[in-house]
C-alpha positions, 0 to 999 in steps of 0.5 A: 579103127577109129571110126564109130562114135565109141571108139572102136576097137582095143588100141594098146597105150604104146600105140596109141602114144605113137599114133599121137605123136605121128599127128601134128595137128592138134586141130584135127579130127584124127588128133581129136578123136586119139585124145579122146580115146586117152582121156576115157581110159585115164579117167576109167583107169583113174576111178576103178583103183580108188580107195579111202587112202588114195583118194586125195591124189586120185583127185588131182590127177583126174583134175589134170585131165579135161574133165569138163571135156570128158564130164560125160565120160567121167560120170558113166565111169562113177556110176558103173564103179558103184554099180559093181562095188556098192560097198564103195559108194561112200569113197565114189560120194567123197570123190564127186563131192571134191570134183562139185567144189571144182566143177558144180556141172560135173556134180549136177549130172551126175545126180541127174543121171541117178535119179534118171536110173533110180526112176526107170527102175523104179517103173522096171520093179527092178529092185536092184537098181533102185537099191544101187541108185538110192544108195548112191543118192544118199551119200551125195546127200551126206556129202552136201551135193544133192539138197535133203528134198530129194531124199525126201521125196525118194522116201514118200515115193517108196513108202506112200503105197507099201510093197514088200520090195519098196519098204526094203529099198526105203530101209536101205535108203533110211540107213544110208542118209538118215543121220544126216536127214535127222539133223537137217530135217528132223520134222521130215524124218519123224514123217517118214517113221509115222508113215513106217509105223502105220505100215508095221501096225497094218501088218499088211507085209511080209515079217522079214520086212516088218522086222527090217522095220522094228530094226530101223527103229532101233537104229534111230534110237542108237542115233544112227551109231551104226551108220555115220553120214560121212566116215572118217578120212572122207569128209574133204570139203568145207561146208561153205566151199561145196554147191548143193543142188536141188533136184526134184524127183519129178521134174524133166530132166536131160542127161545130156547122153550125146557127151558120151561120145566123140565130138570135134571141137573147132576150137580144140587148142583153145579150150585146152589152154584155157582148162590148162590155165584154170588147173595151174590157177588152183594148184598155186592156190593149194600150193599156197595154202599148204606152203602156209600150213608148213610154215606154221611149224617154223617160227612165227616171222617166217609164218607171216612173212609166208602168209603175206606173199601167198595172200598177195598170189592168191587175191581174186577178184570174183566179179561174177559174184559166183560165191555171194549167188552160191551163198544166197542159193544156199540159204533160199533152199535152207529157209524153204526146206524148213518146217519152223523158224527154230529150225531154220535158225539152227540150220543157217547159224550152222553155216558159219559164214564169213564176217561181212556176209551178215548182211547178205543173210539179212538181204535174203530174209527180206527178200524171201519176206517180200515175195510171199503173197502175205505176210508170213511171221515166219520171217519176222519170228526167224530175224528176231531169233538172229538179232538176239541169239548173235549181236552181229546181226542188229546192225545189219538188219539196221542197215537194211531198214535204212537201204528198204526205205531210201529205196522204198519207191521202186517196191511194189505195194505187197513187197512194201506191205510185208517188209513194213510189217517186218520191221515192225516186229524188229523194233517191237521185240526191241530186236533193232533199236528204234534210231532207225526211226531217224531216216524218217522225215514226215513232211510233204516235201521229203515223202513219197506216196510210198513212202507214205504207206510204209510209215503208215502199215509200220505204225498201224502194226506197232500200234496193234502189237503194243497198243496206243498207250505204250506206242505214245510212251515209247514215242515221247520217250527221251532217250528217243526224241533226236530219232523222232524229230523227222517223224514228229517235226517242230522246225516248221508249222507247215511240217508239223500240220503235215505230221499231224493231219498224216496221223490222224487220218490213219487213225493215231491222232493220239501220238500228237497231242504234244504237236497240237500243243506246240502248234498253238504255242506258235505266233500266228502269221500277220495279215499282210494281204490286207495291207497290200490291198490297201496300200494299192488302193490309197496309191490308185487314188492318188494316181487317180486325183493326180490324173485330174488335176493334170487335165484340167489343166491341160485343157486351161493351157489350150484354151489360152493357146488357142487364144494367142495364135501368134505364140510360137514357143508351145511344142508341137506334142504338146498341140497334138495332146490338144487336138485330142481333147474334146473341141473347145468353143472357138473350135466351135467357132472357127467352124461356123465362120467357115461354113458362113463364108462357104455359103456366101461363095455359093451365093455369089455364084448364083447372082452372076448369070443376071449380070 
């Protein structure tokens, strides 16, 4: 009965329970594929009675069920719902969008599956589907689960190369999200209602639909009144709790098809435990905060009392860092999405974020800043609005010089380029104040080769924005002079011939003028080279007079030795010293005795043989 891969014939839900009960291992096919057949018609059954009253509590019992497991199952489920009730394709949107917070996966799927059907009827001129798949795409626009790229890039699709029927869906489409794209991208709506009124002045189409487009016009002017980006009962989810996800209309996408269907899972009881762990980790979650809520309205004892219990179930540690990467995430696509920095400041500063992320947003700034291929003054003019629309931002952006140059030797040349340019527009606009100058300490010891080029580009730049003149002022300010010790050093000559010669080689010699003057100030150092060369020659000197006068009279002493041969009390080094002198004349003499008597021997022995 069960054996083909979508389940096989209708089993009634009394015979089906029993089949499950007579099964007594879990671990098994037979089991597994009974589960299954239970899951799809929960989560069928669950999605078709779905209403703007009731959608609350359908969201918790479809989060009972395993929907990671079944995501597969589920979207089909949605997808088939809002094809056949299109007039409910905001209640399937709010519905999606409570899932995505829980389960980002199930969210990014289900887009992916709408474009895939928005595209292949798109390619079919089937305008029903195109209708039906974009209009479902933009409520997940306005519900936060699907960026506003995607909605623009449906736009330009349709419209670029008009057709009666690609003008209609367009205008559909526009309906639908254009509230929303009217306050996140208001540049990009203006280019689509360009491109609208080139086509209506063309004159090219039908009047049914040039009159969709002088009724779209005045929709916009109305502000959309007509067409709210969320109706009221509907908007479950914080804006900081939801993940968006950027899916371009063109890229290649896997719709993951084979999670339709039945697939044995080896370690079924293990991921049911774990899906079961998750589900009662997020109900005492919500039971928590609704237990805060209603002590709300008994005395404000018990309130705190309440709020500290549920503070301590409820602390997790998120080692993942799953919040800080959505966050990041979130205002990467918010800065590249944006045509201007007024824009993008008012987009990220609607984010309202959690106090102590300010540094995470000045971060990302820096980091977006670093990887342009140039410098773009985007990023300066967008870091100096934050420092002075909100004063919270001035001491992380503080931070972050002090963090950039502390670490500023594993940056590379053109990330070090673009950040020093950065700051140099923060403390030119007086955006950060200039103490941040004080981590600086210019001398050879306490620099690196980058280092050295940051310092450099920081005060070229600040010198072409405000001239030598006034650098020097704000330099030799007073206010500022225990910041520019580091930079401007006097502890120390040597330093302060460092400092000197950096500037001028970089073209600002006109900054240390007053360590020219301090420098000359200073009292030269004494020459003590040359008094150690003279000490060393008066000492040779005398070592060398000394040495004389001890041979000559070592040479007196052996020629009176050598005199008295009968004096046995001289030491024996000291006639060893002797007989490496130079050979005395009774040496000389003693030889020549020797050889005489030699001689006379030989004589002797000559004269014998006559005898």
């Amino acid at each position: 009965m069960l054996t083909s891969k979508t389940g096989g014939a209708y089993i009634p839900p009394a015979k089906l329970r029993m089949m499950q009960e007579s099964i007594t291992d879990k671990s098994s096919a037979a089991y597994q594929r009974l589960a299954w057949e239970a899951l799809k018609k929960s989560i069928q059954g669950l999605v078709n009675k779905i209403n703007i009253s009731n959608i609350v509590p359908i969201v918790k019992e479809l989060q009972r069920e395993n929907i990671v497991r079944g995501r597969g199952l589920l979207c089909r489920a949605i997808i088939q719902a809002q094809a056949t009730s299109p007039t409910f394709t905001h209640v399937y949107a709010a519905l999606v969008s409570a899932i995505n917070t829980k389960f980002p996966n199930v969210g990014e799927l289900l887009l992916k599956r709408l474009i895939v059907q928005f595209r292949r009827g798109f390619k079919r001129n089937d305008k029903t589907i195109c209708i039906t798949a974009a209009t479902f795409i933009a409520h997940l626009v306005n519900q936060q689960v699907a960026h506003e790229i995607l909605a623009l890039e449906i736009l330009t699709l349709l419209i670029e190369s008009p057709t009666n029927d690609s003008v209609e869906v367009a205008i559909a489409f526009l309906k639908e999200c254009g509230m929303k794209l009217s306050e996140v991208s208001k540049k990009g709506i203006a280019a689509v209602f360009d491109m609208l009124r080139n086509i209506l002045h063309e004159g090219k189409l039908e009047k049914r639909v040039q009159y969709m487009i002088e009724v779209m016009f005045q929709i916009r002017k109305d502000d959309f009144k007509a067409y709210p980006s969320i109706v009221e009962g509907l908007n479950l989810v914080y804006d900081e709790d939801q993940f968006m996800h950027l899916v371009t209309l063109e890229e290649e996408i896997d719709t993951q098809d084979i999670l339709n269907v039945f697939k044995f899972d080896p370690e079924y009881e293990v991921n049911e435990a774990k899906y079961k762990t998750l589900v009662v980790e997020d109900s005492d979650e919500e039971g928590s905060s609704e237990s805060g809520d209603s002590d709300d309205e008994d005395n404000s004892d018990e309130e705190s009392e309440d709020e500290e219990t549920g503070e301590k179930k409820s602390v997790i540690i998120d080692r993942t860092e799953t919040n800080l990467v959505a966050l990041r995430r979130t205002i990467y696509l918010t800065i590249q999405s944006s045509l201007d920095f007024e824009e993008c400041a008012h987009k990220l500063l609607r984010m309202q974020i959690k106090p102590g992320q300010e540094i995470e947003m000045c971060h990302m700034f820096l980091d977006c800043c670093a990887e342009q291929r140039t410098y773009e003054k985007f990023y300066g003019l967008l870091a100096q609005r934050f420092c002075q629309i909100n004063r919270t931002y001035i001491a992380p952006f503080e931070e972050t010089f002090r963090d950039s140059y502390s670490t500023i030797h594993r940056i590379e040349t053109d990330k070090l380029r673009n950040i020093a340019k950065l700051f140099a527009h923060l403390l030119f606009t007086d955006a950060i104040s200039w103490e941040v100058l004080a981590t600086i300490r210019l001398n050879e010891d306490d620099t690196t080769s980058s280092s050295r080029i940051f310092i450099k580009i920081l005060f070229l730049e600040l010198s072409e924005y405000m001239g030598l003149a006034k650098l020097n002022q704000r330099v030799k300010d007073p206010t500022l002079q225990t910041a520019m010790e580091g930079l401007f050093p006097r502890d120390n000559p040597k330093n302060t011939r460092f400092a000197i010669n950096f500037f001028t080689s970089i073209g600002l010699g006109g900054l240390t003028d007053e360590l020219r003057e301090h420098l000359k100030t200073q009292p030269k150092p004494t020459a003590t080279v040359p008094q150690l060369v003279e000490a060393l020659s008066s000492s040779s000197s005398d070592s060398s007079s000394s040495d004389s006068s001890s041979s000559d009279s070592s040479s007196d002493s052996s020629s009176s030795d050598t005199s008295s041969e009968s004096d046995e009390s001289t030491p024996e080094r000291k006639s060893k010293k002797k007989s490496k002198t130079k050979p005395t004349k009774n040496k000389i003499k003693e030889k020549s005795q020797i050889t005489k008597k030699s001689s006379k021997v030989s004589s002797s022995k000559k004269k014998k043989p006559n005898r």
